[in-house]
C-alpha positions as CSV (number, residue, x, y, z in Angstrom):
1,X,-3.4,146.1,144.4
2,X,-2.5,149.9,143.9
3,X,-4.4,152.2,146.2
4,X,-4.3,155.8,146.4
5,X,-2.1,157.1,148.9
6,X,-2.8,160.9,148.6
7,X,-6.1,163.0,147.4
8,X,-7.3,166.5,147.1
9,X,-11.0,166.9,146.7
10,X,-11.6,170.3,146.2
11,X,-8.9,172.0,148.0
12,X,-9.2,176.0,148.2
13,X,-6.6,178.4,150.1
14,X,-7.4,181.8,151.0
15,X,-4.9,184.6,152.4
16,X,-7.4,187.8,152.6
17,X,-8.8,188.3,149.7
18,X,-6.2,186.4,147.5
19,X,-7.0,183.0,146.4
20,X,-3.5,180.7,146.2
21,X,-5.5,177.7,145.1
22,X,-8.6,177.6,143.0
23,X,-10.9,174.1,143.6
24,X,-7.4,171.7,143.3
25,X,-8.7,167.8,143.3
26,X,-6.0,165.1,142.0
27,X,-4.9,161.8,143.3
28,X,-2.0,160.1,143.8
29,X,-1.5,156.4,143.7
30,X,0.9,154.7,146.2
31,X,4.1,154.2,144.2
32,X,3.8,156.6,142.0
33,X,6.5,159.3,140.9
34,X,4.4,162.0,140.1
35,X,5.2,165.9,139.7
36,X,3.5,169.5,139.7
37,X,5.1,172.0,137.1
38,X,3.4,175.8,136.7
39,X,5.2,179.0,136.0
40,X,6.7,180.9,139.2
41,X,3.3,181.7,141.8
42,X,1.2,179.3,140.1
43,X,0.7,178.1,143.9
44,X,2.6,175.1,143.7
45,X,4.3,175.4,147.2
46,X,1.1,176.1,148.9
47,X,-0.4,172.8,147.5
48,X,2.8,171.2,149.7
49,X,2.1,173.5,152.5
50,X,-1.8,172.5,152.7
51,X,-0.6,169.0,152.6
52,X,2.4,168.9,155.1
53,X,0.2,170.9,157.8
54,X,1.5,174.1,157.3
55,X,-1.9,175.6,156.8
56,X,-5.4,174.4,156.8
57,X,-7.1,174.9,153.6
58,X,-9.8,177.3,153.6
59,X,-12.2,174.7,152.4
60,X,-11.7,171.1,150.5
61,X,-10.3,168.3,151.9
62,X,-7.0,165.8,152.0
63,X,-7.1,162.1,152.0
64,X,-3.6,160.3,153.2
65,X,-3.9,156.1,153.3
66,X,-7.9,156.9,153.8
67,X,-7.3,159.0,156.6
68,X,-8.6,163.1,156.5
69,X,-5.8,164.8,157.2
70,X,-7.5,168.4,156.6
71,X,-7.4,169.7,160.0
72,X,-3.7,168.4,161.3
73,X,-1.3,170.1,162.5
74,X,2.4,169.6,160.7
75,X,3.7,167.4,163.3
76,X,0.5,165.5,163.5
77,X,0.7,164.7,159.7
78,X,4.3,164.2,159.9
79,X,3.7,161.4,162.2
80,X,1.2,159.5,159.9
81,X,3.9,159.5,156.9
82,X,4.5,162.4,155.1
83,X,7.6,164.3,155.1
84,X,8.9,167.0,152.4
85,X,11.4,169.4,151.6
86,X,11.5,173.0,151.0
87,X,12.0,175.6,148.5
88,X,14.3,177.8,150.8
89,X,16.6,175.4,152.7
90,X,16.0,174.5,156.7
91,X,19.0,173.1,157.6
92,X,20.4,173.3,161.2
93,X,24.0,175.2,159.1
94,X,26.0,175.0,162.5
95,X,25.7,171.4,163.2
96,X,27.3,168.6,161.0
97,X,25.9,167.4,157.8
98,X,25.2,163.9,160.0
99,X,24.2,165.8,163.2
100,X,21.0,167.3,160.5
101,X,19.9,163.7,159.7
102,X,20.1,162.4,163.1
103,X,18.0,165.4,164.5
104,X,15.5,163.2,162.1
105,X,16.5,159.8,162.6
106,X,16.3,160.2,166.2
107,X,12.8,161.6,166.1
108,X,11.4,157.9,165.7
109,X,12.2,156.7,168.8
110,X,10.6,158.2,172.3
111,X,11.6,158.8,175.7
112,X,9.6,157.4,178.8
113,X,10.9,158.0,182.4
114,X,9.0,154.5,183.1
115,X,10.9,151.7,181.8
116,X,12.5,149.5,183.8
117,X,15.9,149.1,183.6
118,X,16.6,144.8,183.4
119,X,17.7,143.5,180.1
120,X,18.8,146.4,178.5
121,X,22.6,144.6,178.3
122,X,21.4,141.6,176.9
123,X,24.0,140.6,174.1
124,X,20.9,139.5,172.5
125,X,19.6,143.2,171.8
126,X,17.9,144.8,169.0
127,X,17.2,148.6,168.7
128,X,13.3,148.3,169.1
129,X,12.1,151.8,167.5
130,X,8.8,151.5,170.1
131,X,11.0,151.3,173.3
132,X,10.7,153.8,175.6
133,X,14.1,155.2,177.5
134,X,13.9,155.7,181.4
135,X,15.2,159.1,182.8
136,X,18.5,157.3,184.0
137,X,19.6,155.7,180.7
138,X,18.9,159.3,179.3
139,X,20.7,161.2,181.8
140,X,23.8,158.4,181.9
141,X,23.8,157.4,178.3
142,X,24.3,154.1,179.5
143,X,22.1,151.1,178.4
144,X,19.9,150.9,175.8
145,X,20.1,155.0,175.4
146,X,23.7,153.9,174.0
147,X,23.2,151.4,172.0
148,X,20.4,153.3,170.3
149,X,22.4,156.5,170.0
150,X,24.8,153.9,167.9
151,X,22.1,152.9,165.8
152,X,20.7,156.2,165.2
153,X,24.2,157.3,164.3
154,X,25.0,154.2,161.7
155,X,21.5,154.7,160.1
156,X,21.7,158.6,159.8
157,X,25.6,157.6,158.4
158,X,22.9,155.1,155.6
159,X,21.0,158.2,154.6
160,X,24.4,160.5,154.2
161,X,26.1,157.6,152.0
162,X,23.1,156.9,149.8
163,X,22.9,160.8,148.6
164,X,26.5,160.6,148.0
165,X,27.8,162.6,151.3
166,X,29.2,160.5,153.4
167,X,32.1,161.9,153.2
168,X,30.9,164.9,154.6
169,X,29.4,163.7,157.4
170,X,31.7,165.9,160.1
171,X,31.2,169.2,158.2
172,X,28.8,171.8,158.9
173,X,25.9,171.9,157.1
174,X,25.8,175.6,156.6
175,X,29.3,175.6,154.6
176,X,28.1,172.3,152.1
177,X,28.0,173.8,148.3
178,X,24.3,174.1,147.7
179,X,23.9,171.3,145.4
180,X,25.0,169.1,148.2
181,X,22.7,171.2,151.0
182,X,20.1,170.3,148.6
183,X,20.9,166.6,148.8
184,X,21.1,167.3,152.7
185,X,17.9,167.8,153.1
186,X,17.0,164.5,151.2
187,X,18.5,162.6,153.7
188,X,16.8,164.5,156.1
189,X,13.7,163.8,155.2
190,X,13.9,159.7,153.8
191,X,15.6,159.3,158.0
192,X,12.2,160.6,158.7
193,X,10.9,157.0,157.2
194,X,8.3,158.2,155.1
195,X,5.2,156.6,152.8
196,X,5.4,160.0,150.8
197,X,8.1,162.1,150.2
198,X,7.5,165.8,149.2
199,X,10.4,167.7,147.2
200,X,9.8,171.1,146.8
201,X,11.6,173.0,144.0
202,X,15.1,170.3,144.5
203,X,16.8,171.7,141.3
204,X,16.4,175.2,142.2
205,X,19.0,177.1,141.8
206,X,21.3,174.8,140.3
207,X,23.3,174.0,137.1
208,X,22.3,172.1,134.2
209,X,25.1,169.3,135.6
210,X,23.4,169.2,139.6
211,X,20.1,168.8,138.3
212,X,21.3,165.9,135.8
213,X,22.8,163.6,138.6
214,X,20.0,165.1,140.9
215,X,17.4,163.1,138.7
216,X,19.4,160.4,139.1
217,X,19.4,160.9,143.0
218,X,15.3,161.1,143.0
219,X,14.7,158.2,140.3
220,X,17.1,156.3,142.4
221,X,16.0,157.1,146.0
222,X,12.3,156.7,144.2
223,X,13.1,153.0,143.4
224,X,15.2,151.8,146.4
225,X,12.6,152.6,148.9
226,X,10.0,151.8,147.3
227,X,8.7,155.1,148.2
228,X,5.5,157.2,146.9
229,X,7.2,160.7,145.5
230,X,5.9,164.3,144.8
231,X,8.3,166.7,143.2
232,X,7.3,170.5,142.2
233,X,9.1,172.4,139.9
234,X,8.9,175.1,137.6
235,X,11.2,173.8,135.4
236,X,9.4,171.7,133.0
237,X,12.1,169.8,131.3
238,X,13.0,167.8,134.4
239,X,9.7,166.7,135.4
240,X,9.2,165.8,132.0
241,X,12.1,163.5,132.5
242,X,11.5,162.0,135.8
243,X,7.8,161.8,136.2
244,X,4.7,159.7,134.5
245,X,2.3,161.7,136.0
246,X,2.2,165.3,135.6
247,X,0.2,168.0,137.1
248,X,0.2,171.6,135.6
249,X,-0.9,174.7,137.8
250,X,-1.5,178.3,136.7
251,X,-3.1,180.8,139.1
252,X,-3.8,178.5,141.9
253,X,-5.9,176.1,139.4
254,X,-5.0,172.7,137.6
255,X,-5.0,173.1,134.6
256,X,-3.9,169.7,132.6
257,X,-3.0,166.4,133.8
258,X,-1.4,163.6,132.2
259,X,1.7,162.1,130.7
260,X,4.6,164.0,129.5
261,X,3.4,163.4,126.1
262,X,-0.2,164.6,127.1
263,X,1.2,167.6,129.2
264,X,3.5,168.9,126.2
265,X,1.5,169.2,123.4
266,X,-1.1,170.6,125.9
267,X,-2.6,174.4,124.4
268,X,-3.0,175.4,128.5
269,X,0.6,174.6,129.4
270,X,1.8,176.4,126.6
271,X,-0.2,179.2,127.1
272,X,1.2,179.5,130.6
273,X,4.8,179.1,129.8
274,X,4.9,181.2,126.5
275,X,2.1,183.2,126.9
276,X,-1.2,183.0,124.1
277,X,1.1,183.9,121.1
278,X,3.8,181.5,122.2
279,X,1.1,178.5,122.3
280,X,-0.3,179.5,118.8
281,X,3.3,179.5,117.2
């Protein structure tokens, strides 16, 4: 039975005395592919912001697998599944391409200075993402610390293959052709093993050709893990393509909702992409 993964009931955000988001309640159901178009400041990367932690909505709520998540912290909602991308890129530019995705791989496991050190050369051993290193397999990278750094570096070495840069794994992030950074930081994010993925403004800034194969990429990475997608653009035609279920903004607010159909013959969304004359023509 479908359930829904993610809700805003609600959801205003203040900064002074300018509202970004104007009483913003949607749902979205677990599996979905589902995206938010609105012309540029239509508030679209502060709904991502208010989900992802990055601020605490002024008032309204957010519901993630039943859970309020309103007052979290980023890391805190992180933790409980969500992880996203962003408009202007974050990557770490001096280390490798795979040295950026194991920064995220690597933040599943934890360190304990605890554990007892029997077993851990057991030919029988499976990287356990619950186990907890002690401070000498840390300090010696001996033990399981070793075989774990292997793992991390085969799975991060998964995520670079499956957006088409493996073969960029040694080079630095920072020199990547932006299309590819782009792709970088969907790597980044899936290592982070999430139940929603957040992709803010992916196409940006790229040609007709990169944002072609990138739908590909986020139908693809959509249907391979099985994972719940939320894609923000303000280019219309490739959410149109990509997504079933559309959400329009304009001045913090929604505005329509729907199917592509639904959302294109919409008077609003016209209105906000071609202005009042532009809708009536």
């Amino acid at each position: 039975m479908t359930r829904v993964l993610l809700e805003l009931d609600r959801v205003n955000m203040f900064f002074g005395g300018v509202q970004a988001i104007r009483d913003m309640s949607f749902s979205i159901m677990e599996g979905e592919l589902a995206g938010i178009i609105g012309p540029n400041g239509a508030g679209k990367t502060t709904v991502f912001n208010v989900v992802s932690g990055v601020y605490s909505p002024t008032a309204g709520s957010i519901w993630f697998r039943e859970q309020d998540i309103t007052p979290l912290k980023a890391y805190q909602v992180n933790r409980l599944g969500i992880a996203r991308t962003f408009q202007n890129l974050r990557l770490f530019g001096r280390l490798s391409a795979l040295e950026n995705v194991m920064t995220a791989t690597q933040n599943r496991y934890r360190y304990s200075f605890h554990e007892k050190l029997t077993g851990f050369l057991s030919p029988s051993y499976r990287p356990d993402p619950d186990y907890h290193y002690s401070f000498i397999e840390v300090l010696s990278h001996m033990g399981r610390w070793a075989a774990r750094e292997k793992h991390i570096r085969a799975k991060s070495m998964e995520f670079l293959d499956r957006v088409g840069l493996a073969d960029r794994a040694r080079q630095a992030a920072g020199t990547l052709p932006y299309g590819m950074q782009r792709r970088l930081e969907i790597a980044r994010a899936l290592a982070l093993d999430p139940k929603l993925l957040l992709l803010d403004e992916p196409a940006a800034g790229m040609n007709p050709e990169e944002v072609f194969a990138l739908n590909d990429l986020i139908t693809g990475v959509h249907h391979d893990f099985k994972l719940t997608t939320l894609v923000i653009e303000h280019h219309m035609d490739m959410i149109m393509e990509i997504c079933p279920h559309i959400i329009c903004m304009n001045f913090g607010a929604r505005i329509a909702e729907g199917n592509p159909e639904e959302i294109r013959s919409d008077r609003g969304v016209l209105s906000a992409y071609l202005g009042d004359e532009g809708a009536e023509a």
